[in-house]
mmCIF file of the N, C-alpha and C atoms, coordinates in Angstrom:
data_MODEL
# 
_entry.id   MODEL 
# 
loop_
_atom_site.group_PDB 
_atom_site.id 
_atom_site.type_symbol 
_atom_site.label_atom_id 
_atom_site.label_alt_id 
_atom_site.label_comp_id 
_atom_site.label_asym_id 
_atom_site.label_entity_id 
_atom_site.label_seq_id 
_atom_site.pdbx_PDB_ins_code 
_atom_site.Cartn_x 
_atom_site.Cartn_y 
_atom_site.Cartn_z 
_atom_site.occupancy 
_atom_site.B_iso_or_equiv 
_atom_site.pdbx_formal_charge 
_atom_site.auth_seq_id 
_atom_site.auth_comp_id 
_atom_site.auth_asym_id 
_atom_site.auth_atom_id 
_atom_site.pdbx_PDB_model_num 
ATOM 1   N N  . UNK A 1 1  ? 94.927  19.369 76.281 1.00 0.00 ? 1  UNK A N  1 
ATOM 2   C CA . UNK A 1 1  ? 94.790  20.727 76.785 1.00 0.00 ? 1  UNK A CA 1 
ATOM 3   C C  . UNK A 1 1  ? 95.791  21.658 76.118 1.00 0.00 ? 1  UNK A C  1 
ATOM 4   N N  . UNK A 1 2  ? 97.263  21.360 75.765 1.00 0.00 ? 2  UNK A N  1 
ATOM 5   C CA . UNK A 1 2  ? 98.420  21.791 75.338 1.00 0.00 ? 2  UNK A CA 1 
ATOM 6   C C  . UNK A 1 2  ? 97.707  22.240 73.614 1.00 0.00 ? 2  UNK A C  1 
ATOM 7   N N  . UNK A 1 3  ? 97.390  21.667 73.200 1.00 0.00 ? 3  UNK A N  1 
ATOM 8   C CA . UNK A 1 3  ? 97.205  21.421 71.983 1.00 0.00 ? 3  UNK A CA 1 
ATOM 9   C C  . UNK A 1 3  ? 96.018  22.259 71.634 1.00 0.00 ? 3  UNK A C  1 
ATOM 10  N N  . UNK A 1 4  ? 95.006  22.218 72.324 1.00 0.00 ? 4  UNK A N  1 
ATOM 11  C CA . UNK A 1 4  ? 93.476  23.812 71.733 1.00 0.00 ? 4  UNK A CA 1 
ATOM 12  C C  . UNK A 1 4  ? 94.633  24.660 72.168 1.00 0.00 ? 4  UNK A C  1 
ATOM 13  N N  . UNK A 1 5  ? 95.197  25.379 73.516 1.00 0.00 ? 5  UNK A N  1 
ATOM 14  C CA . UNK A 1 5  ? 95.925  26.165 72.844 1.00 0.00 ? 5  UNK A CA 1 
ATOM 15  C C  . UNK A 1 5  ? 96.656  26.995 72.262 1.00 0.00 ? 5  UNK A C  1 
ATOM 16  N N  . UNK A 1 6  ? 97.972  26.249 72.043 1.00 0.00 ? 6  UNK A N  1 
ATOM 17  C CA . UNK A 1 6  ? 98.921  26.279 71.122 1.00 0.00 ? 6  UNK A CA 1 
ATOM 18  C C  . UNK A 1 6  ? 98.150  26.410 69.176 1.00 0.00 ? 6  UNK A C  1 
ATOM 19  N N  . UNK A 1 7  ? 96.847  25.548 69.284 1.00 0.00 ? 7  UNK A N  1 
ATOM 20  C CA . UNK A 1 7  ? 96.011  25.830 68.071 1.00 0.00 ? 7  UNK A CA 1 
ATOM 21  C C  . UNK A 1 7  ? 95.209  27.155 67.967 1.00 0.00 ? 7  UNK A C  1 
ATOM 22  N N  . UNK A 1 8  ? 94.687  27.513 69.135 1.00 0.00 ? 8  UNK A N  1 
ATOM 23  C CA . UNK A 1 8  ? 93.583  28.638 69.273 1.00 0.00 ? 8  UNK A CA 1 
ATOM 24  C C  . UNK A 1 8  ? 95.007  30.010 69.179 1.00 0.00 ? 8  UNK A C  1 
ATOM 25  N N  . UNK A 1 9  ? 96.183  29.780 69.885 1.00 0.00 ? 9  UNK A N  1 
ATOM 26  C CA . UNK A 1 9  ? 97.099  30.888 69.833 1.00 0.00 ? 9  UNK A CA 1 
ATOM 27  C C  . UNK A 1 9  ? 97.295  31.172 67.883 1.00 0.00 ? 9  UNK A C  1 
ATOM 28  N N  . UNK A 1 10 ? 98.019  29.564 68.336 1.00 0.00 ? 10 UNK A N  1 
ATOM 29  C CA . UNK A 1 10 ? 98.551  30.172 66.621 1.00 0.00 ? 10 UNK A CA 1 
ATOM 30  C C  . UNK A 1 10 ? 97.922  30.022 65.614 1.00 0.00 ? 10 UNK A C  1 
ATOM 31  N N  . UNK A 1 11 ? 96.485  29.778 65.624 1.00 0.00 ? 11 UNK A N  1 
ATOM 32  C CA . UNK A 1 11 ? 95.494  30.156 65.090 1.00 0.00 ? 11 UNK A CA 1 
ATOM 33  C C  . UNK A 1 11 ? 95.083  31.849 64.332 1.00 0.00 ? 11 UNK A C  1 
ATOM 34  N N  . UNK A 1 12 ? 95.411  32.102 65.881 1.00 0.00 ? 12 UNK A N  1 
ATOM 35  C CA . UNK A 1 12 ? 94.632  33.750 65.625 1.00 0.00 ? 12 UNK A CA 1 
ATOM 36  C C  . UNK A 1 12 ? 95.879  34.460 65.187 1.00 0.00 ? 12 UNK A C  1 
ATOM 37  N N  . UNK A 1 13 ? 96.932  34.039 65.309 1.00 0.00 ? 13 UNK A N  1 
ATOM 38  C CA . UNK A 1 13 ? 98.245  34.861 64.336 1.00 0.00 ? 13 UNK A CA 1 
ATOM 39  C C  . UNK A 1 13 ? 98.101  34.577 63.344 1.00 0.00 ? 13 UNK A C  1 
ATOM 40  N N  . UNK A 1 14 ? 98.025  33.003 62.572 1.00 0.00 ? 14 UNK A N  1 
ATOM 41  C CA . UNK A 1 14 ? 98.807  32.829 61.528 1.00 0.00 ? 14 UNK A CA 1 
ATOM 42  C C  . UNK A 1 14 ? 97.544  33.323 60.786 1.00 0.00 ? 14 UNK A C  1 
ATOM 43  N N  . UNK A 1 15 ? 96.040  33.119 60.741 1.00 0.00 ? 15 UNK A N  1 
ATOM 44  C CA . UNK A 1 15 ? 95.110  33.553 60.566 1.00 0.00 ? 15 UNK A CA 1 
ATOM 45  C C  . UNK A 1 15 ? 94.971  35.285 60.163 1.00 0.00 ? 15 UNK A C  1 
ATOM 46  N N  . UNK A 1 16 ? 95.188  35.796 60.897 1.00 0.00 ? 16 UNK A N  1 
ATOM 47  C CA . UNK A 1 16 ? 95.768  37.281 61.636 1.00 0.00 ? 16 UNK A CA 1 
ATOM 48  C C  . UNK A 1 16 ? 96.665  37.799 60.186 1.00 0.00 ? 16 UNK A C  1 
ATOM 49  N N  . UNK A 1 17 ? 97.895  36.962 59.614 1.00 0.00 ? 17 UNK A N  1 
ATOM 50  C CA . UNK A 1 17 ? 98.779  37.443 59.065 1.00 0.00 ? 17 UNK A CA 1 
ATOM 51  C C  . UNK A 1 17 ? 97.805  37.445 57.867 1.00 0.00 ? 17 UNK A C  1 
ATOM 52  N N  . UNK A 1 18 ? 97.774  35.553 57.268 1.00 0.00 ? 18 UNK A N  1 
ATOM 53  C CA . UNK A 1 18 ? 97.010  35.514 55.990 1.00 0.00 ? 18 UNK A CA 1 
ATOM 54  C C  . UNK A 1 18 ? 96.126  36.651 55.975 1.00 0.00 ? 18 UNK A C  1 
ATOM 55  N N  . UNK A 1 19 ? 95.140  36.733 56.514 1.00 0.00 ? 19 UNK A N  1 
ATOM 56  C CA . UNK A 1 19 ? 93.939  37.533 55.942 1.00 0.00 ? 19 UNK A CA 1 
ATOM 57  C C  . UNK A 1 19 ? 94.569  39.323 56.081 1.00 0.00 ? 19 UNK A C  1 
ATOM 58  N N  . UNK A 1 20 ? 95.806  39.698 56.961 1.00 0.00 ? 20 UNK A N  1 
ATOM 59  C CA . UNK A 1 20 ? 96.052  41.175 56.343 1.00 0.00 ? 20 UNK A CA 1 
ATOM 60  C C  . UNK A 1 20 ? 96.748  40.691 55.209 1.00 0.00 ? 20 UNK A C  1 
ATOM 61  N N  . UNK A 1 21 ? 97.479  39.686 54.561 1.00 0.00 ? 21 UNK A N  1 
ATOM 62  C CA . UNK A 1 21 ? 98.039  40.096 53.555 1.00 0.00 ? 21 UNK A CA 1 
ATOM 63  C C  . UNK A 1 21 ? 97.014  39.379 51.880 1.00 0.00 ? 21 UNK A C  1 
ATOM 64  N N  . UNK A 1 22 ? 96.033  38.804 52.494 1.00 0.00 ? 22 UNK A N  1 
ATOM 65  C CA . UNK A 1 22 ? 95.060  37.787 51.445 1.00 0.00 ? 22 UNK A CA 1 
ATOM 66  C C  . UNK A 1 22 ? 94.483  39.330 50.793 1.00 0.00 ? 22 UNK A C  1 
ATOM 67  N N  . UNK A 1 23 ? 93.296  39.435 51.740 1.00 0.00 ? 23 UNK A N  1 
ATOM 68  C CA . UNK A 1 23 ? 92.172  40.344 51.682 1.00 0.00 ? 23 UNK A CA 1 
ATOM 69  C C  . UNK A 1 23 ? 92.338  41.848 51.221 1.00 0.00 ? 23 UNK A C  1 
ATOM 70  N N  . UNK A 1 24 ? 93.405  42.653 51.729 1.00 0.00 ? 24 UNK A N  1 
ATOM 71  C CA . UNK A 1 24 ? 94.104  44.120 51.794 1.00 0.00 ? 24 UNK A CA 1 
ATOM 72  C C  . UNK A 1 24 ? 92.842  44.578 51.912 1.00 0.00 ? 24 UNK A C  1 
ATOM 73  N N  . UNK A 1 25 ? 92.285  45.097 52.822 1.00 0.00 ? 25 UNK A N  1 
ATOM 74  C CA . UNK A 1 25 ? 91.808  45.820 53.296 1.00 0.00 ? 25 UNK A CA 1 
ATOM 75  C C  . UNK A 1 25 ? 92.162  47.058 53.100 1.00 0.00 ? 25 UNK A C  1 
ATOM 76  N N  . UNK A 1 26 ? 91.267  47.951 52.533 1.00 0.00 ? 26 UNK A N  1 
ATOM 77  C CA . UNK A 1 26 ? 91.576  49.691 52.165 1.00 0.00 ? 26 UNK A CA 1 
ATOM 78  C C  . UNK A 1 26 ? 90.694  50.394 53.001 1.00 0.00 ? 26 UNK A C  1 
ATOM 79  N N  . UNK A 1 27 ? 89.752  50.357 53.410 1.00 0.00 ? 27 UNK A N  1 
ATOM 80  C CA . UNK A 1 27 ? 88.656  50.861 54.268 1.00 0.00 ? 27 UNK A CA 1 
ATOM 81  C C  . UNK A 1 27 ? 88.052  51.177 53.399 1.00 0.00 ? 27 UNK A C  1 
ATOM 82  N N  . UNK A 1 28 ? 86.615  51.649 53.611 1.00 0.00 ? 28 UNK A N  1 
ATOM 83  C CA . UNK A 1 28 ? 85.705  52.383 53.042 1.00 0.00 ? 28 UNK A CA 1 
ATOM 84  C C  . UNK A 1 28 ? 85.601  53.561 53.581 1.00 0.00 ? 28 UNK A C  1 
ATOM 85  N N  . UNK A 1 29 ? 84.880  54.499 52.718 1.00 0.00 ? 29 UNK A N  1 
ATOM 86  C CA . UNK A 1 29 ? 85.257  56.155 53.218 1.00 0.00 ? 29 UNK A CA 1 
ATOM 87  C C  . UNK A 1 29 ? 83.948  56.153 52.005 1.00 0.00 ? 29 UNK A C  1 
ATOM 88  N N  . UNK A 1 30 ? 83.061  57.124 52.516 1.00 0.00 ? 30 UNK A N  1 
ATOM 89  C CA . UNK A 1 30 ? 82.067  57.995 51.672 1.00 0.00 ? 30 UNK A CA 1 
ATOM 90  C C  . UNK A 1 30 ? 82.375  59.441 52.274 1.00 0.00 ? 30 UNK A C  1 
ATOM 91  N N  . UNK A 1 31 ? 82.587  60.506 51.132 1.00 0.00 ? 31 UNK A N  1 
ATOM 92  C CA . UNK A 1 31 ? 82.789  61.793 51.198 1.00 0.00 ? 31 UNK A CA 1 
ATOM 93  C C  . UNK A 1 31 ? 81.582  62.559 50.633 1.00 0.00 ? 31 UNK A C  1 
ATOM 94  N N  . UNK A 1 32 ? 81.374  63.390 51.267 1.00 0.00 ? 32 UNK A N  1 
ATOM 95  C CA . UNK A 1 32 ? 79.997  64.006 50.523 1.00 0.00 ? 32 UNK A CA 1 
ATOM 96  C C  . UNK A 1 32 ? 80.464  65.450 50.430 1.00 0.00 ? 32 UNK A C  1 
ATOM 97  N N  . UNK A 1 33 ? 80.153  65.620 49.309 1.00 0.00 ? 33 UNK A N  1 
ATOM 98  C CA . UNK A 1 33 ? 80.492  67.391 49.027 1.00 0.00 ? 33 UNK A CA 1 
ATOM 99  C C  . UNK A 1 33 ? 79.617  68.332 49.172 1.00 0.00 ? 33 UNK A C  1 
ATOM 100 N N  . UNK A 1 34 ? 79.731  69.584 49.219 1.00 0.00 ? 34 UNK A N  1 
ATOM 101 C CA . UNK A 1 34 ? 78.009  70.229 49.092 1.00 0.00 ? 34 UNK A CA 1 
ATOM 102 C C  . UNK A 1 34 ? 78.526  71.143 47.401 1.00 0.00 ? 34 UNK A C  1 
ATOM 103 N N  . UNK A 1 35 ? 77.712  71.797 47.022 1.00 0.00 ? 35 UNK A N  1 
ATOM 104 C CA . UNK A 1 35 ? 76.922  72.592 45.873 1.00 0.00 ? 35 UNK A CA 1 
ATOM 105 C C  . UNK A 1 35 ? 78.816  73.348 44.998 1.00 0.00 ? 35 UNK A C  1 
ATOM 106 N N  . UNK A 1 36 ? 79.675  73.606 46.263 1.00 0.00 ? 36 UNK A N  1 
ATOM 107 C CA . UNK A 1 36 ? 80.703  74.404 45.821 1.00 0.00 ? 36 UNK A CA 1 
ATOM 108 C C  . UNK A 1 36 ? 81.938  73.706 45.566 1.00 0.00 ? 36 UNK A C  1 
ATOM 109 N N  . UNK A 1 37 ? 81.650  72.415 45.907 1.00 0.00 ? 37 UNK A N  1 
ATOM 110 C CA . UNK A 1 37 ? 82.967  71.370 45.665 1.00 0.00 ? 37 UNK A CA 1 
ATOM 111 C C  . UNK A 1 37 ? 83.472  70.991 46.977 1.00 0.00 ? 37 UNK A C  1 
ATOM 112 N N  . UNK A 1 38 ? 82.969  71.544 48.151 1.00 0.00 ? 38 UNK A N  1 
ATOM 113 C CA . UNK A 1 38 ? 84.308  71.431 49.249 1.00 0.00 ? 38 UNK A CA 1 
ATOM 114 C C  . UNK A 1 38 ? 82.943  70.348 50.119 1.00 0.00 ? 38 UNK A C  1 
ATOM 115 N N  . UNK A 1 39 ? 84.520  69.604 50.349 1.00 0.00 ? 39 UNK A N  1 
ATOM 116 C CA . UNK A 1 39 ? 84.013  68.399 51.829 1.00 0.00 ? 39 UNK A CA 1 
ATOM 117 C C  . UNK A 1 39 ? 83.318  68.739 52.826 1.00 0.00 ? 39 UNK A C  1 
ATOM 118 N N  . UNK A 1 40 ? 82.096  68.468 53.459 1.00 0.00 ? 40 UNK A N  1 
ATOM 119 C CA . UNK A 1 40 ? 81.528  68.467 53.980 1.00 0.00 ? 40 UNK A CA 1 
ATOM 120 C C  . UNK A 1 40 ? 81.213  67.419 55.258 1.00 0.00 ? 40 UNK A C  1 
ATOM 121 N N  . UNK A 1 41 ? 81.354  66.329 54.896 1.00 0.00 ? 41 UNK A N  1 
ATOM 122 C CA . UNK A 1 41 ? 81.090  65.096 55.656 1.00 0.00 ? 41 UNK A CA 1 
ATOM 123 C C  . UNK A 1 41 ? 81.846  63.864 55.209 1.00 0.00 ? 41 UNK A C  1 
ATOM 124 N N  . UNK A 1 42 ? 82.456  63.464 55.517 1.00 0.00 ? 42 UNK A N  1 
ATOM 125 C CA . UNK A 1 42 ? 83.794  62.165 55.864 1.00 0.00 ? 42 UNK A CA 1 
ATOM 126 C C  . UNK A 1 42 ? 82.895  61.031 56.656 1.00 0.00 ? 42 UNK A C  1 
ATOM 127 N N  . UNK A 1 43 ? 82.620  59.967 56.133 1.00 0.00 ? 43 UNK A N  1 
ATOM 128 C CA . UNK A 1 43 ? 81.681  58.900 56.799 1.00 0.00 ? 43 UNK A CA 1 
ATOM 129 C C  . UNK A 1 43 ? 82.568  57.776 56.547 1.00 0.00 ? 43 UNK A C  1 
ATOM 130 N N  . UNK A 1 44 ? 83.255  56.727 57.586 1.00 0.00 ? 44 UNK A N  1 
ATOM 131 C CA . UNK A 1 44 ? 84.291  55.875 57.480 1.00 0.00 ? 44 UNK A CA 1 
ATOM 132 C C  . UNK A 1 44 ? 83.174  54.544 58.152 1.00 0.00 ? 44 UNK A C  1 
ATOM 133 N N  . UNK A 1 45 ? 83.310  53.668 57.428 1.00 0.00 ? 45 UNK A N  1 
ATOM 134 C CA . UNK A 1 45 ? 82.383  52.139 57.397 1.00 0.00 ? 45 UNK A CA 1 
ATOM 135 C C  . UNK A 1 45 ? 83.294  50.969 57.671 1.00 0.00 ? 45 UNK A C  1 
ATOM 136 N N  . UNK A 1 46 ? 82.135  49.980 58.210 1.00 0.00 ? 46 UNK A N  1 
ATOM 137 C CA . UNK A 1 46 ? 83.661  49.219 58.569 1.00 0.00 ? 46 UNK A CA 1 
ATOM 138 C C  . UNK A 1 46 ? 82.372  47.730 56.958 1.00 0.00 ? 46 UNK A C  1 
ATOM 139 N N  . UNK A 1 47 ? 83.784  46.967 56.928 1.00 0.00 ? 47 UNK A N  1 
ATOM 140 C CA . UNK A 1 47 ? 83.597  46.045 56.053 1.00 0.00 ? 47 UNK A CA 1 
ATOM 141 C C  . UNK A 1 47 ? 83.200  44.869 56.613 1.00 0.00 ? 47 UNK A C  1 
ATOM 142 N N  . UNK A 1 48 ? 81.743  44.427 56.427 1.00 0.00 ? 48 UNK A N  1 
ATOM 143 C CA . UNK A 1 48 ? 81.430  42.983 57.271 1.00 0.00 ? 48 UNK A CA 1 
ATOM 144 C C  . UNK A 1 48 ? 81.941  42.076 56.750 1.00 0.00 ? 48 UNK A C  1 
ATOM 145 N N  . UNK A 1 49 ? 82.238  42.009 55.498 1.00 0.00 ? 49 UNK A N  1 
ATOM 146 C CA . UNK A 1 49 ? 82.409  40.743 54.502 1.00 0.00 ? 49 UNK A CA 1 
ATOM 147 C C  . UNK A 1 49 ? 84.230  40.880 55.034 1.00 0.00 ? 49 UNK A C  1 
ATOM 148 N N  . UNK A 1 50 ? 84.700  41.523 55.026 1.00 0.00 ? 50 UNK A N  1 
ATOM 149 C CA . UNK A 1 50 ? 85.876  41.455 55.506 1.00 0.00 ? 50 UNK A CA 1 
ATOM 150 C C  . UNK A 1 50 ? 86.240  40.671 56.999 1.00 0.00 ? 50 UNK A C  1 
ATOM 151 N N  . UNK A 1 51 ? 85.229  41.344 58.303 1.00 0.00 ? 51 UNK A N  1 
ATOM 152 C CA . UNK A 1 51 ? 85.406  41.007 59.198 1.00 0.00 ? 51 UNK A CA 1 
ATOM 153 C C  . UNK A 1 51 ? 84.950  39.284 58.898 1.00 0.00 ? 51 UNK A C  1 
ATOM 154 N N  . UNK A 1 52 ? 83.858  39.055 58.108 1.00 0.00 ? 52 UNK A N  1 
ATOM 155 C CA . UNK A 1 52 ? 83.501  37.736 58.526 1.00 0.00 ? 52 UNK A CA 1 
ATOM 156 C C  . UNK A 1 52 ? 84.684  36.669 57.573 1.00 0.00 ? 52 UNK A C  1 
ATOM 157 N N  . UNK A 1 53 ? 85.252  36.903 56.981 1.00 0.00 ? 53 UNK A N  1 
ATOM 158 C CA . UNK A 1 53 ? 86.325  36.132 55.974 1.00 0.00 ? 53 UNK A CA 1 
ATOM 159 C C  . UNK A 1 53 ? 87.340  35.974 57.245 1.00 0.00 ? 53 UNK A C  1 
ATOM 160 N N  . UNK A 1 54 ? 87.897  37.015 57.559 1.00 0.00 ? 54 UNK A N  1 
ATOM 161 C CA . UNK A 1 54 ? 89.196  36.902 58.645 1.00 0.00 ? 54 UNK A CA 1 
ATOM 162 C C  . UNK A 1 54 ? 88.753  36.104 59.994 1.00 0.00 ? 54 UNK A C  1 
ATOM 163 N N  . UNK A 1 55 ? 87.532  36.060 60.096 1.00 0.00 ? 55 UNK A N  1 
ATOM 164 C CA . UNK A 1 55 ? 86.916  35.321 61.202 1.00 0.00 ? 55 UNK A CA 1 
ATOM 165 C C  . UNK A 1 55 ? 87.408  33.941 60.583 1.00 0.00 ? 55 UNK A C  1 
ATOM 166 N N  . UNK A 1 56 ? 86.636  33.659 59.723 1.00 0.00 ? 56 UNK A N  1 
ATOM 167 C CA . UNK A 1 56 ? 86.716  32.291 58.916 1.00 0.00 ? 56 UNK A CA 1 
ATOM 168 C C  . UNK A 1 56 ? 87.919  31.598 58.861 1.00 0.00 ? 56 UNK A C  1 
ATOM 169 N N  . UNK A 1 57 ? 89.183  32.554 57.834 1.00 0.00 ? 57 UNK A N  1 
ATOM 170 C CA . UNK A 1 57 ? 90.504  32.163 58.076 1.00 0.00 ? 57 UNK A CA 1 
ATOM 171 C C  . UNK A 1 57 ? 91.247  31.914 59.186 1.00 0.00 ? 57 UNK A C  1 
ATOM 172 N N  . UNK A 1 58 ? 90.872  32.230 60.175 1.00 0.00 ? 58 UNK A N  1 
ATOM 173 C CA . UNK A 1 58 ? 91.427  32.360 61.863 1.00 0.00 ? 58 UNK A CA 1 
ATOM 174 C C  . UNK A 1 58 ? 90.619  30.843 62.350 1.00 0.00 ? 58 UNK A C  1 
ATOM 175 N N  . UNK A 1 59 ? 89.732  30.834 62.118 1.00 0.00 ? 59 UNK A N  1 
ATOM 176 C CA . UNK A 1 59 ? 88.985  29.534 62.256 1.00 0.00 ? 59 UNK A CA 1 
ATOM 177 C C  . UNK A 1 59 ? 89.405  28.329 61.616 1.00 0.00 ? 59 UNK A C  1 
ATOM 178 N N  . UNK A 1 60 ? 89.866  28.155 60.362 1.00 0.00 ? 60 UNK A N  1 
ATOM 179 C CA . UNK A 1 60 ? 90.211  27.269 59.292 1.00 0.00 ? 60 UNK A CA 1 
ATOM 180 C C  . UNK A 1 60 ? 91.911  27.367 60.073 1.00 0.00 ? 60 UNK A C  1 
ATOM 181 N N  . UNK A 1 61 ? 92.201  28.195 60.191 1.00 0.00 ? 61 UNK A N  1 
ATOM 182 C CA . UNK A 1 61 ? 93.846  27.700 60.197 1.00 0.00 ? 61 UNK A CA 1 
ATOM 183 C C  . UNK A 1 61 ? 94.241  27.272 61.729 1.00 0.00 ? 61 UNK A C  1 
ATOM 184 N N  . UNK A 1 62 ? 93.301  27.384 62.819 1.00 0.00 ? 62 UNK A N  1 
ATOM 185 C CA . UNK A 1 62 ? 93.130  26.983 63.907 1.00 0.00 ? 62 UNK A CA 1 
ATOM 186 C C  . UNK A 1 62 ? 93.371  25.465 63.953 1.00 0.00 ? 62 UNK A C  1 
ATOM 187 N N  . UNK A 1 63 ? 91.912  25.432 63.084 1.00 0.00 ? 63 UNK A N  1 
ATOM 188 C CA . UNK A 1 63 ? 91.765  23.378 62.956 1.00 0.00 ? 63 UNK A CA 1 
ATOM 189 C C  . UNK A 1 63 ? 92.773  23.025 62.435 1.00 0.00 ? 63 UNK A C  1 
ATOM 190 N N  . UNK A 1 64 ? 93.200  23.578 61.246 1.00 0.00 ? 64 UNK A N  1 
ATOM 191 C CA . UNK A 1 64 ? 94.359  22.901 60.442 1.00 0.00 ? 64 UNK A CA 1 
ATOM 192 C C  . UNK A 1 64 ? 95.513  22.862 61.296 1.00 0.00 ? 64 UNK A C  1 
ATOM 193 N N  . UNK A 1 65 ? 95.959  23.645 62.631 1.00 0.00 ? 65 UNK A N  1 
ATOM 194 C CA . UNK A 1 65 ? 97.066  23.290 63.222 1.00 0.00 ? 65 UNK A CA 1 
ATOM 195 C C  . UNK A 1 65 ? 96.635  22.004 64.498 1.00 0.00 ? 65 UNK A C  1 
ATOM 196 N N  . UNK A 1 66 ? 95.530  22.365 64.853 1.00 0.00 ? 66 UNK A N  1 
ATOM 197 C CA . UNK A 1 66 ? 95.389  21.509 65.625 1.00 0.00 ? 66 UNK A CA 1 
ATOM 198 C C  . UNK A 1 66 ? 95.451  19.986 65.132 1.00 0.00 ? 66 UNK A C  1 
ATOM 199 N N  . UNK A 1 67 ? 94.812  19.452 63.762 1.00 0.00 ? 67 UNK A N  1 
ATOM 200 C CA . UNK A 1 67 ? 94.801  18.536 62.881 1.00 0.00 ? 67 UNK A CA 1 
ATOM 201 C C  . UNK A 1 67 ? 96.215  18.302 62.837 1.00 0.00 ? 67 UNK A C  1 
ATOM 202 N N  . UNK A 1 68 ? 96.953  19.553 62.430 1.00 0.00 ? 68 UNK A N  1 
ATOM 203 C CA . UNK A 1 68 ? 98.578  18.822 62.309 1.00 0.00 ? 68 UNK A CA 1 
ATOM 204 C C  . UNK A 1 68 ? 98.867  18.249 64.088 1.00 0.00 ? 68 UNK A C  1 
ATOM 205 N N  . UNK A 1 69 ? 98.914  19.068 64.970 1.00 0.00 ? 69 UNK A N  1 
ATOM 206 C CA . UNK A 1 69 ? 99.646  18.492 66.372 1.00 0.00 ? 69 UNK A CA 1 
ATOM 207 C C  . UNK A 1 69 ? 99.030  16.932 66.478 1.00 0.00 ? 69 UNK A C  1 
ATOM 208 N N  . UNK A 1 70 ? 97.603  16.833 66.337 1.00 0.00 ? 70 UNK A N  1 
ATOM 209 C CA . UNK A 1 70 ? 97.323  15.085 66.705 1.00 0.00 ? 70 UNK A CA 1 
ATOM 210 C C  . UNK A 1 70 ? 97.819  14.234 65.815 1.00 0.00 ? 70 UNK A C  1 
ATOM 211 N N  . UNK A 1 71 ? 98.158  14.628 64.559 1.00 0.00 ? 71 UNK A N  1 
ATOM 212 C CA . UNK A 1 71 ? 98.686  13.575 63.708 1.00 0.00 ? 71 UNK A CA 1 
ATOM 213 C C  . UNK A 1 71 ? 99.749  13.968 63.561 1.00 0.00 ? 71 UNK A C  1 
ATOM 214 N N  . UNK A 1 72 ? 101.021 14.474 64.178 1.00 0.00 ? 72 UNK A N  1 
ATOM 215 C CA . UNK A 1 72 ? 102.262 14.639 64.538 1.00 0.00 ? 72 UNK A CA 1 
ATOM 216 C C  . UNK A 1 72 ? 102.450 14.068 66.234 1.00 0.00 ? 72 UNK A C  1 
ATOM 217 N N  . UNK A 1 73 ? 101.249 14.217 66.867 1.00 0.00 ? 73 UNK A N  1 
ATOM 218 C CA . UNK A 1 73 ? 101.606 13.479 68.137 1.00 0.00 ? 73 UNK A CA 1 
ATOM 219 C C  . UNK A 1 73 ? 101.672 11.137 68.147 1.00 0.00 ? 73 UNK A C  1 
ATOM 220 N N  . UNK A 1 74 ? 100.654 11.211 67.269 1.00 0.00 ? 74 UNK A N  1 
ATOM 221 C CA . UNK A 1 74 ? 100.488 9.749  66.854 1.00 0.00 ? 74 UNK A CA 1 
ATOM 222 C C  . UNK A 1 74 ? 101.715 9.146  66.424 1.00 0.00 ? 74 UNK A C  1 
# 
């Protein structure tokens, strides 16, 4: 019980850290101008491929701690 988690916690940090410092995330931004040069519309997107990677890494480094606690508890 100790062990999902202490894995699921420090999972979603250490996970959490890697992927802000793996991935860097900049956002996406589409600007649309009209006819005279000036801004008009500011449209801010979010990144799936981003969200689903940091999912992934949060997932992968979950198991990998939990993998370490049972074969550090043995």
């Amino acid at each position: 019980m100790k062990k999902g988690w202490i894995s699921s916690i420090g999972g979603l940090i250490l996970g959490l850290i890697i992927s802000f410092f793996a991935l860097e995330y900049d956002g996406w931004k589409i600007i649309r101008h009209n006819r005279a040069g000036e801004v008009y519309q500011v449209t801010n997107e979010i990144d799936v491929n981003l969200i689903t990677n940091s999912f992934l890494i949060i997932v992968a480094s979950g198991i990998l701690i939990y993998i370490t606690l049972t074969l550090v508890e043995k």
